[in-house]
C-alpha positions as CSV (number, residue, x, y, z in Angstrom):
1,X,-24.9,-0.8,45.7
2,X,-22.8,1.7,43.8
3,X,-23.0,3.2,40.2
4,X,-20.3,1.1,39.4
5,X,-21.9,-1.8,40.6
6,X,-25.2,-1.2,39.7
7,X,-24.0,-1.3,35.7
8,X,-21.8,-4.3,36.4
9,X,-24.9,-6.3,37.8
10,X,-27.1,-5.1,34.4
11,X,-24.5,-6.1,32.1
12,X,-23.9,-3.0,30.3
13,X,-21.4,-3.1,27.6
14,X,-20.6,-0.5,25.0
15,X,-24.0,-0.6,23.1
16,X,-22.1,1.0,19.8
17,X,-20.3,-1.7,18.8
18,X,-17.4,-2.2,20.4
19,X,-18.8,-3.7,23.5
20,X,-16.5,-2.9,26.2
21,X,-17.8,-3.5,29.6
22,X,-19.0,-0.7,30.5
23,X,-18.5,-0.4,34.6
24,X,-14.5,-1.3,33.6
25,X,-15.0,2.5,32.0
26,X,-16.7,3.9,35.1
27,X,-14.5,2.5,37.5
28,X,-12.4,5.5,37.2
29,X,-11.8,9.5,37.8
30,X,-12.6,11.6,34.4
31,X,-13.3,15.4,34.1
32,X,-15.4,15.0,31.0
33,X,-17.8,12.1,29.8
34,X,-18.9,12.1,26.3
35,X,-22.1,10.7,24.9
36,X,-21.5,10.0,21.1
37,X,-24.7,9.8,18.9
38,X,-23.5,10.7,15.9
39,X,-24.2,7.3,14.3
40,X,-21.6,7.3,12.2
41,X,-22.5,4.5,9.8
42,X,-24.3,5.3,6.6
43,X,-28.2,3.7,6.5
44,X,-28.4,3.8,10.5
45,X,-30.7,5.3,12.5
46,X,-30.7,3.3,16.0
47,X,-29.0,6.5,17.9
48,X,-31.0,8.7,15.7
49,X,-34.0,7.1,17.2
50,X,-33.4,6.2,20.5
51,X,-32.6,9.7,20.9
52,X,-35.9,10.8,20.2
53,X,-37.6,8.5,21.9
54,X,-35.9,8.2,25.1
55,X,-33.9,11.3,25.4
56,X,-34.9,11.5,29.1
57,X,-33.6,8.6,30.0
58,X,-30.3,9.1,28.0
59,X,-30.2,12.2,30.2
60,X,-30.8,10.6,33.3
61,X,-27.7,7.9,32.1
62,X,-25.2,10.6,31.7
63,X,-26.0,12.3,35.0
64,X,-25.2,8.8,36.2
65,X,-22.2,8.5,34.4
66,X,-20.8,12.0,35.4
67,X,-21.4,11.1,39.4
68,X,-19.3,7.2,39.1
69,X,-16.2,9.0,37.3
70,X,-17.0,12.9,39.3
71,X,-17.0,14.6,35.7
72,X,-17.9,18.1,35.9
73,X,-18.8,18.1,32.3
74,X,-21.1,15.9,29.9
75,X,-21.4,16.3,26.3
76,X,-23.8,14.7,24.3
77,X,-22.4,14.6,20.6
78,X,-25.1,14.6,17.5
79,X,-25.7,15.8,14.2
80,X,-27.1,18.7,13.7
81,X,-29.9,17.9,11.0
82,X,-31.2,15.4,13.6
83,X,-34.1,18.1,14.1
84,X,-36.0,16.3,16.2
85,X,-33.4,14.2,18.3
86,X,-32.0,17.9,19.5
87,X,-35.3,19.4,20.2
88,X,-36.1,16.2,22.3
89,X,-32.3,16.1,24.1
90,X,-32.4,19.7,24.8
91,X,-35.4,20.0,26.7
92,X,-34.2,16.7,28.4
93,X,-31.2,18.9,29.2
94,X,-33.4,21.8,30.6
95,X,-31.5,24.3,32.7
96,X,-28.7,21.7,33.8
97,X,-25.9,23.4,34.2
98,X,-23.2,20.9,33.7
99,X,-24.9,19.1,30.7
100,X,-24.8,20.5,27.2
101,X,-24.8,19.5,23.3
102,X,-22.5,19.2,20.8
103,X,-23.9,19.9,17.4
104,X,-22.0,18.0,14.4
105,X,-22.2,18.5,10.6
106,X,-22.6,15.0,8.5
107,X,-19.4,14.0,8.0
108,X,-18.2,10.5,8.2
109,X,-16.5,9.3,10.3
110,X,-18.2,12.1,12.8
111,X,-18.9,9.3,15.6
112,X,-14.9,7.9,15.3
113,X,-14.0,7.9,19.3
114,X,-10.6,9.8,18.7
115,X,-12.3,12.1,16.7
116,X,-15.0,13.2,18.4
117,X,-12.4,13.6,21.4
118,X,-10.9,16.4,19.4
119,X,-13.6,18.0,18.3
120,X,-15.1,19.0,21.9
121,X,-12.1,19.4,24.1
122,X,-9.3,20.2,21.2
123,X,-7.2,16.8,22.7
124,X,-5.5,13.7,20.6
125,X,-6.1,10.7,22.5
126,X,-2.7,9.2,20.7
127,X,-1.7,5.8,19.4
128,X,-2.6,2.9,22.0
129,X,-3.5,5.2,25.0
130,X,-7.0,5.2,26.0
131,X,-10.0,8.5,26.0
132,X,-9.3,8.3,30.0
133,X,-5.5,9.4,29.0
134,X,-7.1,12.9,28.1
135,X,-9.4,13.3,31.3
136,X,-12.2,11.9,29.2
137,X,-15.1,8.8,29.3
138,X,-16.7,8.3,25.9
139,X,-19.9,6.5,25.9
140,X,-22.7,5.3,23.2
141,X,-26.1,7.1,23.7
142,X,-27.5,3.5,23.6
143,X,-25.2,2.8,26.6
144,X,-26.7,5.4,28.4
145,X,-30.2,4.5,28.0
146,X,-29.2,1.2,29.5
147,X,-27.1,2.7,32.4
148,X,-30.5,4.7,33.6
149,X,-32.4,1.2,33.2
150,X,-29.6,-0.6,35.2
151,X,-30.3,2.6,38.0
152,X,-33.5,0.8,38.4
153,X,-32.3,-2.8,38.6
154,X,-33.4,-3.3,35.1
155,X,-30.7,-5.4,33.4
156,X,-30.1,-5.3,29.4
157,X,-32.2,-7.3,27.4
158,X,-33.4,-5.5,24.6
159,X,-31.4,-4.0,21.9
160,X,-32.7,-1.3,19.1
161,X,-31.7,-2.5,15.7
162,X,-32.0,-1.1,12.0
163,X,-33.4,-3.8,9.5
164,X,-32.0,-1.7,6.1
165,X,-30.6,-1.9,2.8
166,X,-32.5,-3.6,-0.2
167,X,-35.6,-4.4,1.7
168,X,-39.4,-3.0,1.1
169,X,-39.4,-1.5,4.2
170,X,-36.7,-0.1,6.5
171,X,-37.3,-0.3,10.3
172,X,-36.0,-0.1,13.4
173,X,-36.7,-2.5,16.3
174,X,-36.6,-3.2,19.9
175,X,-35.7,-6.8,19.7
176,X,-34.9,-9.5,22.4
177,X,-31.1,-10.3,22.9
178,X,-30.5,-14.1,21.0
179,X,-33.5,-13.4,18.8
180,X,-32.4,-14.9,15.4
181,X,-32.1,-12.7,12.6
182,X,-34.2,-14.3,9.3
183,X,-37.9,-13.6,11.0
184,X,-36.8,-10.0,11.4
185,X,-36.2,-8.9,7.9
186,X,-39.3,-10.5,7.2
187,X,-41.1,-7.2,9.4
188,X,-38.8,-5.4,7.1
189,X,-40.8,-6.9,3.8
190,X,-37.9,-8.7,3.1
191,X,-38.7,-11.7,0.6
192,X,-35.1,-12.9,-0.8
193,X,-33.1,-15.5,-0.2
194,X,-29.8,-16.4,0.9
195,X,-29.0,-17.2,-2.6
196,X,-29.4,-13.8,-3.8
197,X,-28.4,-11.4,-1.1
198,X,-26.0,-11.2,1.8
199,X,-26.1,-9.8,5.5
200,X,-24.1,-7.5,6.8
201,X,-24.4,-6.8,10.6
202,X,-23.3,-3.6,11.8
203,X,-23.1,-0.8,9.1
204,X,-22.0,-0.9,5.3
205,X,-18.4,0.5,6.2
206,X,-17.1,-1.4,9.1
207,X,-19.9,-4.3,9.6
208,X,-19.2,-8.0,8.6
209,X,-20.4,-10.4,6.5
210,X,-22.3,-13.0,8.0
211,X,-23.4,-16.0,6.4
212,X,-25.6,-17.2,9.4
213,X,-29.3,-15.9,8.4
214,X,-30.4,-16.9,12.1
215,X,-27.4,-15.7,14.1
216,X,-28.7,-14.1,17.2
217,X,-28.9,-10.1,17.3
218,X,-26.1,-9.6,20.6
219,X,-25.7,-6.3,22.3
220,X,-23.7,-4.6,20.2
221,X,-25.6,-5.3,17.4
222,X,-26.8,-2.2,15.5
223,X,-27.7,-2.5,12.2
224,X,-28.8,-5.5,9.7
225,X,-28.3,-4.7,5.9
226,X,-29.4,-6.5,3.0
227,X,-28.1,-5.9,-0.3
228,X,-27.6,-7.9,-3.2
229,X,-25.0,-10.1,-3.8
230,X,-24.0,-8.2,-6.9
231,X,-23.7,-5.3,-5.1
232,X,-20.2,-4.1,-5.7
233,X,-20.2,-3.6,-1.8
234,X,-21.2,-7.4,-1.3
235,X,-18.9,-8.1,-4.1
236,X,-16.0,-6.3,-2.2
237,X,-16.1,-7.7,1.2
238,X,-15.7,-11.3,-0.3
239,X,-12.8,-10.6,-2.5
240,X,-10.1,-12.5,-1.3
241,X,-7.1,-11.2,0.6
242,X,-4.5,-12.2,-2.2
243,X,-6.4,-10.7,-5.2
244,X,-6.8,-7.8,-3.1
245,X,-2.6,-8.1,-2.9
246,X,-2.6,-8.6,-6.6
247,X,-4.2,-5.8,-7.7
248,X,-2.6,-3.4,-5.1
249,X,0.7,-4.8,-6.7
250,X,-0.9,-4.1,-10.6
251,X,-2.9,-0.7,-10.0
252,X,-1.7,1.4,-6.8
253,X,0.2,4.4,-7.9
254,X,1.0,5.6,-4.2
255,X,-0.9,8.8,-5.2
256,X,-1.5,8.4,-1.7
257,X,-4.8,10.0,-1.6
258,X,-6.2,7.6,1.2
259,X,-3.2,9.0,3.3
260,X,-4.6,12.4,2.2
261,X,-8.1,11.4,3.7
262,X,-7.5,10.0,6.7
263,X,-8.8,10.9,9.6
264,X,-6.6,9.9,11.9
265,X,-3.8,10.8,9.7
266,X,-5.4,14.4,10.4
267,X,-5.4,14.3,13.4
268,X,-1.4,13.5,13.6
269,X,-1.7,10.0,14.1
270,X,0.6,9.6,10.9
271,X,-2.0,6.6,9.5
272,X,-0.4,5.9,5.7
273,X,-2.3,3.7,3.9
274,X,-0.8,4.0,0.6
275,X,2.6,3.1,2.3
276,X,0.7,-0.2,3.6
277,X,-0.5,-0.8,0.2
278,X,3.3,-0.4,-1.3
279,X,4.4,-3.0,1.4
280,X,1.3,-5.3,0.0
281,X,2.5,-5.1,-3.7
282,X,6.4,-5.1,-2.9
283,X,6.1,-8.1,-0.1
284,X,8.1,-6.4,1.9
285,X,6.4,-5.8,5.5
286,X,9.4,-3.0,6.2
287,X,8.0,-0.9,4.0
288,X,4.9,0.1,6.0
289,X,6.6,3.0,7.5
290,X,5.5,4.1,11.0
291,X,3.6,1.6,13.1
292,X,2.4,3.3,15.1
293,X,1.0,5.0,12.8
294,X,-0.6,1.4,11.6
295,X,-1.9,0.8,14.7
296,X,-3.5,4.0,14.9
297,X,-6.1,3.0,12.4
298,X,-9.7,3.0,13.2
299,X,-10.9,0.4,10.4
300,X,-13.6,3.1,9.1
301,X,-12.7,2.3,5.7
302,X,-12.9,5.7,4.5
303,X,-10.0,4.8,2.3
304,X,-11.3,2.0,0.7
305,X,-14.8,3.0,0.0
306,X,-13.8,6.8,-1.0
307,X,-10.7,7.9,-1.3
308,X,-8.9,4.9,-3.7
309,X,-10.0,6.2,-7.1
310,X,-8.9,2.6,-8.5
311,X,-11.4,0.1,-6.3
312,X,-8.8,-1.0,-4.1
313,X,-9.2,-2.4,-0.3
314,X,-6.3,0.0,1.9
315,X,-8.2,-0.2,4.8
316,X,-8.6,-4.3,4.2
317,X,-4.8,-4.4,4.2
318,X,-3.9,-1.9,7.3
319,X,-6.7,-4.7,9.3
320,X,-4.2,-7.4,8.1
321,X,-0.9,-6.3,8.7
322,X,-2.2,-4.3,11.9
323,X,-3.7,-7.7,13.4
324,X,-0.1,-9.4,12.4
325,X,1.6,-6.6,14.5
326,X,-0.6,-7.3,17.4
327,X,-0.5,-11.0,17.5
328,X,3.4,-10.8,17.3
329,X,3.4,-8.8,20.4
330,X,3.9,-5.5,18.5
331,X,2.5,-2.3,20.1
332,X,2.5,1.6,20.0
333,X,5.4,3.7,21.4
334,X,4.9,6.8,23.4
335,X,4.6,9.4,20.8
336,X,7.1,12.6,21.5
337,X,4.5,15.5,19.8
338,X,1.3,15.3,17.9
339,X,0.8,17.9,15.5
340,X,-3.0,18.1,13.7
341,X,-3.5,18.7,10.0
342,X,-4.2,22.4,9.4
343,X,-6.6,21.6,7.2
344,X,-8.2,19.0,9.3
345,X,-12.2,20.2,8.9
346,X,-11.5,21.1,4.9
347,X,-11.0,16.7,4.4
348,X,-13.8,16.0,6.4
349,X,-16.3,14.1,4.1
350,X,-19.3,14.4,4.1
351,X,-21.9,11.8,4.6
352,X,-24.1,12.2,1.7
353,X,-20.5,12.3,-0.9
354,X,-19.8,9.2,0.9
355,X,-23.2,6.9,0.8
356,X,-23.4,8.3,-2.8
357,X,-19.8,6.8,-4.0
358,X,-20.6,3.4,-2.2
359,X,-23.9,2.8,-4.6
360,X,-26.2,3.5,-1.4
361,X,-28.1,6.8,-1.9
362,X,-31.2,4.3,-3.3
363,X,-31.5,2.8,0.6
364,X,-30.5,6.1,2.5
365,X,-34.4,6.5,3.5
366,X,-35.6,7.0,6.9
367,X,-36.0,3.2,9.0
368,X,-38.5,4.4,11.5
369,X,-39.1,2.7,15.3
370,X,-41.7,-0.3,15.2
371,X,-43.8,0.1,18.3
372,X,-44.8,-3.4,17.7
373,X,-43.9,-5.8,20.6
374,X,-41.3,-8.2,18.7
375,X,-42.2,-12.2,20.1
376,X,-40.1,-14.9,19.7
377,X,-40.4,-18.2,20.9
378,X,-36.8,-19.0,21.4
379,X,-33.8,-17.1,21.9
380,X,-29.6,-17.9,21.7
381,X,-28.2,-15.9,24.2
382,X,-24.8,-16.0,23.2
383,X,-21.9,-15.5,26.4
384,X,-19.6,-13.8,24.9
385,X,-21.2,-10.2,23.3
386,X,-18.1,-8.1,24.6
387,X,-14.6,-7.8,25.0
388,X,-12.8,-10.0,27.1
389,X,-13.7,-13.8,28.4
390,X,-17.1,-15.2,27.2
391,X,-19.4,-15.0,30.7
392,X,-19.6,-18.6,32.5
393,X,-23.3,-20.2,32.8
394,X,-25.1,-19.3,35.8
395,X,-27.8,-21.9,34.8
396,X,-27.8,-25.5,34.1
397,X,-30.3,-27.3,31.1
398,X,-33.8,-27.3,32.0
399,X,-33.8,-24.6,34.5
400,X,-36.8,-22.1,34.3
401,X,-35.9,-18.6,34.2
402,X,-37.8,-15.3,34.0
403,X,-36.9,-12.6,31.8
404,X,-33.9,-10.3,33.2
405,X,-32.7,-13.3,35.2
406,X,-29.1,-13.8,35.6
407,X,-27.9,-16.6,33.0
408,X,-23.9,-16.0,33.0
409,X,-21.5,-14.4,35.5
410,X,-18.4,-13.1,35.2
411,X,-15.2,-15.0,35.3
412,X,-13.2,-14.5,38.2
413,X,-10.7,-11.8,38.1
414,X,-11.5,-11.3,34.1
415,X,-12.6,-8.5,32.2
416,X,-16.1,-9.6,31.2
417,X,-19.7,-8.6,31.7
418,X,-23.2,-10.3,32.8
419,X,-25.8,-12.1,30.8
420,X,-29.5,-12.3,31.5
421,X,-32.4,-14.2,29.9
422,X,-34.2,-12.0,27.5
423,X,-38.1,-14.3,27.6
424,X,-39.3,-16.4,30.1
425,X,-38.7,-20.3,29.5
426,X,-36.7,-23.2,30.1
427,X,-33.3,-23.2,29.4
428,X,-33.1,-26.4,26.6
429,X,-29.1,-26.5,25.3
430,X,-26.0,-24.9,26.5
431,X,-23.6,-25.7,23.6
432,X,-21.4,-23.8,21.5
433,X,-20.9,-20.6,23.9
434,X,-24.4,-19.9,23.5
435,X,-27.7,-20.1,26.3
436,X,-30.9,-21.5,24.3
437,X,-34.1,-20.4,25.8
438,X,-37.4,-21.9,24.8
439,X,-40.2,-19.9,26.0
């Protein structure tokens, strides 16, 4: 069995958040593959930690990844005050020759796809095309780890988490795919309620909301903040989409210093917020200027949560009109020339500015890796933790299956990826797209 193959079998998906299967992104011919582990969320420190921990077999992942696309190049992106993540990756590294790092200052968003691009071979991936457009194959460090285990037959069922925010004590965890959420923040001291605090999954500038205390931790999921629900970052995220219209109607002065920001606007993408936030006030969807440009957008929310000196939600409003461009059929158009911001590395923000604006820098404390085996009895193994169709059940109620067992296969001619049992049990409920496990 091939590389290709071998990945497909495990189930890897894109372990950063985005969860694109990942032997889709190997199937192909790429000059350069690119291991990003910058971590670009704020409070984080899942990359940070698997990179110390199991730098080898990140190593081993990207040799891997190289020989399926025939890269002669592989670059493994971090931060440079990750001390003692580089001193682990480089002697990983050793004397290969065709394997080196990429050192990063703190900036956000230092782990954006497009970005990162840029920075290491000087190359905008433009508006709707793809990393594999520029002769490159971007993949999480976390999705390397896993593409070494799936080398060994070793399919994913384990994902390193961050239990953060306003809890006693930050850690991250190795924790069993479909494990529900509420008993973990309790290994994080966490002693609040519902009532009182909110969950975001995923990091404090592009993770959701999520109302489900015992939602199952998926593949992609990273990080799991608590904060309170007075938090003006709580109180943000819930504001409803037509006061968020209002007030861009009564406060924006188009001083269009989320424009100015932008990252991908730097990169000569021609992202314009503050246009997006004149067609909000005006009601007049013409007025949001280039769209490709609009669908150019990352989501990072660096506009919102720094730039907008006036509290307002820019990047909540590109996500709305860009989703209405996409459902109507709406996408990017070749672009003729690309030209980057001069000053490009002068708006770079830098991390510490940016946890520091959003109320954070009380919870920016190290989370570090639990050694302790996390059990749980019972596990909902959700089938769809990736982009494309939800994987079809492989298994029917009361089946016995051991952990790493194939549970859900593929559809047929879809984009899709494998799921496996993460405990040993019986297999008690299929309902709801999810696979409930009872050990």
């Amino acid at each position: 069995m091939n590389i290709v193959e071998l990945v497909k079998s495990a189930g890897v998906v894109g372990a950063g958040g985005a969860g694109f299967p990942t032997h889709i992104k190997l199937d192909c011919k790429a000059a350069v593959v690119i291991a990003n582990g910058a971590e670009c969320e704020p409070l984080l420190r899942v990359d940070q930690t698997l990179m110390q921990v199991h730098a080898d077999r990140i190593v081993s992942g990207m040799e891997a990844a190289m020989t399926a696309v025939g890269a002669k190049l592989g670059v493994i992106a971090t931060k440079s005050h990750y001390h003692e993540a580089v001193q682990t990756l480089k002697r990983a590294i050793g004397d290969k020759k065709h394997t080196r790092l990429h050192l990063m200052k703190s900036y956000y968003p230092a782990g954006d796809e497009k970005s990162l691009i840029y920075d290491i071979t000087e190359r905008v991936v433009p508006s709707g095309k793809l990393p594999l457009d520029v002769n490159c194959v971007v993949v999480n460090v976390a999705t390397l780890s896993n593409i070494a285990d799936a080398m060994e037959g070793k399919p994913v069922t384990d994902k390193f988490v961050t239990i953060g925010g306003d809890v006693a004590k930050p850690v991250t965890l190795c924790v069993p795919i479909g494990a529900p959420i509420k008993p973990l923040l309790k290994l994080a001291g966490f002693e609040g309620s519902d009532q009182d605090y909110a969950l975001i999954i995923g990091g404090p500038c592009m993770g959701h909301l999520e109302e489900n205390w015992n939602a199952p931790v998926t593949k992609t999921t990273g990080g799991i903040l608590v904060f309170k629900r007075s938090h003006p970052l709580i109180v943000q995220q819930t504001m409803p989409l037509e006061r968020q219209a209002k007030l861009a109607q009564a406060v924006c002065c188009q001083c269009s210093q989320c424009t100015q920001l932008c990252p991908r606007n730097a990169l000569g993408l021609n992202v314009q917020p503050h246009k997006v936030m004149r067609a909000a006030a005006m009601g007049d969807a013409k007025l949001i200027g280039d769209v490709n440009g609009l669908l150019a957008c990352s989501s990072c929310g660096l506009c919102t949560n720094y730039a907008c000196n006036f509290g307002l939600q820019p990047s909540a409003m590109m996500t709305e009109f860009k989703t209405k461009l996409l459902n109507a059929g709406v996408r990017p158009k070749p672009e003729e020339r690309i030209v980057t911001d001069s000053a490009l590395s002068l708006k770079r923000v830098p991390t510490s500015r940016l946890i520091a604006r959003m109320g954070l820098s009380e919870y920016d404390v190290p989370a570090p890796l639990s050694h302790e085996q996390i059990q749980t009895k019972r596990v909902m193994i959700p089938l769809l933790m990736h982009a494309g169709k939800p994987a079809e059940p492989a298994v029917t109620v009361g089946d016995t299956v051991n952990r790493g067992d194939l549970i859900g296969t593929i559809p047929e001619k879809a984009l899709g990826a494998a799921v496996h049992a993460s405990i040993s049990g019986t297999v008690v409920k299929i309902a709801r797209g999810c696979i409930e496990i009872k050990a």
